[in-house]
TORVO-381166 format. One record per residue (C-alpha): x, y, z. Coordinates in steps of 0.5 Angstrom, whole numbers, plus 500, padded with zeros to 3 digits. Example, Ala and Ser with C-alpha at 12.3 -4.5 7.8 and 13.67 -1.06 7.14 Angstrom:
residues 2
525491516527498514
end
This chain:
residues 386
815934436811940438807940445799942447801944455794946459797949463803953466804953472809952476810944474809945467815950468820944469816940464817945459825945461826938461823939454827944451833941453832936448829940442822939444817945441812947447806952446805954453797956456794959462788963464793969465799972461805971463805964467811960470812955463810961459816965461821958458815955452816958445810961444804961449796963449791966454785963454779959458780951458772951461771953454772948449770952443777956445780949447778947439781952437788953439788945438786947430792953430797949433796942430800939437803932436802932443796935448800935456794937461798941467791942471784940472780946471780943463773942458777934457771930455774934448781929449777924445775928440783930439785923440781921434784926430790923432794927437796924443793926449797924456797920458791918455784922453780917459786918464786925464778926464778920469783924474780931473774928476775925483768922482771918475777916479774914485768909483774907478779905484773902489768900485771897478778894481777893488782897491782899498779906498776911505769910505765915501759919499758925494754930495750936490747941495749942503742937504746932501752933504749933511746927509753924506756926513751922517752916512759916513761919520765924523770926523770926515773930509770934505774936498771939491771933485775938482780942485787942486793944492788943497783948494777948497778942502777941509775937516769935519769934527762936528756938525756945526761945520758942516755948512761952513765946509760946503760954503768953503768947497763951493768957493775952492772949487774949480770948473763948472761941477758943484759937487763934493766927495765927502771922505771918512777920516782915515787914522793913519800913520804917514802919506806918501806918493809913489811916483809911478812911470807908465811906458808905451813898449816898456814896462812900469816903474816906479821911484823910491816912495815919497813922504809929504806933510801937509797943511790946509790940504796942500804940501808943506815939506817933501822927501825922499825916500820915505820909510815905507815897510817892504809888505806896505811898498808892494801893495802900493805899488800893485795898486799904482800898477792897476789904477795906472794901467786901467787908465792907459797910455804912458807918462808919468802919474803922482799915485797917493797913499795912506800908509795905515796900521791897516795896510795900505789905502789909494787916496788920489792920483794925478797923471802928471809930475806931482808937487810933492815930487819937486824933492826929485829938483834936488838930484834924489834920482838920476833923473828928476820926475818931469824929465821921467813924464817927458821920456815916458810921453816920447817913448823914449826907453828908461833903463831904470830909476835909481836913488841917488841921494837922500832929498827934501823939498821945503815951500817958500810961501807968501804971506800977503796979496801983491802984484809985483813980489819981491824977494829977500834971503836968497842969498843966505840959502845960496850960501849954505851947502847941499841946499838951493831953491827954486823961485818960480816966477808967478807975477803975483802973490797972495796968502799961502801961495806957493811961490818956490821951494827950498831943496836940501840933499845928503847922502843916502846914509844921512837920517831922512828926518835930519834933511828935512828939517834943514829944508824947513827951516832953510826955507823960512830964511826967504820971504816974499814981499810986496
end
């Protein structure tokens, strides 16, 4: 088959592995040349996904059997256009343009299926959001409609950063939309993602749930299992379940919740390998997250997803801008035992980029807190240089 990939960073990367190696032919794209899935695909094209006539045109030269969005920042009210001319988009054109949009996904989680959502408002310009803000109270979150890895997201805790939040919003935010979701803050005890495989012929699986920690919105550590109460697993993955399937079609979707004194709430949702479920590089299931999307994408069967080990994925950041990154440590990681890294091969660097990860695994009996800790602080002995 020959796959459409929007999208080349370091997600795509490991997709475009998983399908090399059962012969799949990938074209790998990106705004920028020499992008992480492009250094593996068989061929790849630089354009700008906001611009649909590029979009259309690349689609029309490839005549992909498949279109795999890897981001957000996608002209996707074009999916159904491709759809109809018979490719198949993935999961689905409805659930990639629904969940590139956190609007779309939002009113479809609270409003049409009832699940239990933060309260919430939006908000176009910085008057409405100061309006949304008093709506919906303090603290709150701020977060683009479009964005990814935290961009652009942050906290309220009082009204002097209400306009500083919009600026930094407007700033993060990616495409063409300028609007917000403002979010009541959820008190809550632990996040976690569930991993959720919808399949064409088969039914829904899920994976072992999986815990994250976060910092200036995007994920710090990962692991896998998290410890998630047997009443709070089911009505997670009853959620996942619902919101999946109302999207349609089948692949692979990141499902996020709050795991809250409360119960359970539905946070987010993307429809494609998810950064927190990197930990699954380590060998926690029998088969890692991207090689699920690409079974699940081929309508090939999956008989079950089992836990293997207990793993945990810690981030390898940089901490400067440069054009030519470089490495140091990695050769005291690859020393230690049940422990490897990911580099990811992006071509520059900048503040808080993430430029690879740190795995760690043990047994299942091992304390899950006691193999995070060693990612973490496994990963602080690489660092990124200029």
């Amino acid at each position: 088959m020959k796959i459409l990939l929007l999208g080349s960073g370091e997600l795509g990367k490991e997709f475009v592995i998983a399908a090399q190696r059962i012969g799949q032919t990938i074209i790998a794209v990106d705004s920028y040349e020499n992008a992480p899935a492009m250094q593996v695909a068989h061929s790849f094209e630089v354009i700008n996904m906001l611009d649909g006539e590029a979009l259309d045109r690349i689609v029309a030269k490839h005549k992909p059997d498949f279109i795999v969005p890897e981001i957000e920042a996608i002209r996707t009210e074009r999916f159904y256009d491709y759809e109809k001319q018979g490719i198949t988009v993935v999961p689905s054109a409805k659930a990639a343009n629904f969940t590139m949009n956190r609007k779309a996904i939002r009113d479809l989680a609270a409003k049409e299926l009832g699940l239990k959502t933060a309260k919430y408002q939006y908000a176009t310009s910085a008057e409405e959001l100061q309006k949304a803000v008093q709506e919906v109270g303090i603290p709150c979150v701020v977060k683009p409609l479009m964005s990814s890895s935290g961009k652009g997201q942050s906290t309220i805790k009082t009204e002097s950063d209400i306009e500083k939040a919009w600026q930094y919003a407007v700033a993060g935010s990616r495409g063409d939309v300028i609007e917000v979701i403002v979010e009541a803050f959820v008190n809550f005890d632990s996040e976690i993602t569930l991993l959720t495989i919808t399949q064409n012929n088969n039914p829904t699986l899920f994976c072992a749930p999986i815990g994250h920690r976060q910092e200036r919105g995007d994920y710090q550590e990962s692991w896998q299992p998290a410890q998630v109460s047997e009443a709070d697993l089911y009505e997670a993955q009853d959620m996942a379940e619902k919101i999946t399937e109302a999207l349609g079609g089948a692949g692979l979707f990141g499902v996020e919740f709050f795991l809250t004194k409360e119960g359970v709430y539905f946070s987010e949702l993307s429809p494609r390998p998810h950064d927190t479920g990197m930990v699954t590089l380590a060998g926690t299931q029998n088969f890692n997250e991207f090689e699920l999307h690409l079974r699940a994408i081929l309508s090939l069967p999956i008989f079950e997803i089992t836990l293997e080990k207990a793993g945990a994925s810690a981030v390898i950041l940089a901490s400067k801008d440069s054009t030519n990154p470089t490495f140091a440590g990695i050769e005291k990681v690859a020393a230690l035992p049940k422990t490897d890294f990911r580099i990811f091969g992006k071509p520059t660097s900048r503040p808080y980029r993430r430029m690879g990860v740190v795995l760690a695994q043990d047994s299942l009996s091992t304390p899950i807190e006691k193999v995070t800790e060693r990612a973490k602080e496994t990963a602080k002995l690489i660092t990124v240089n200029s």
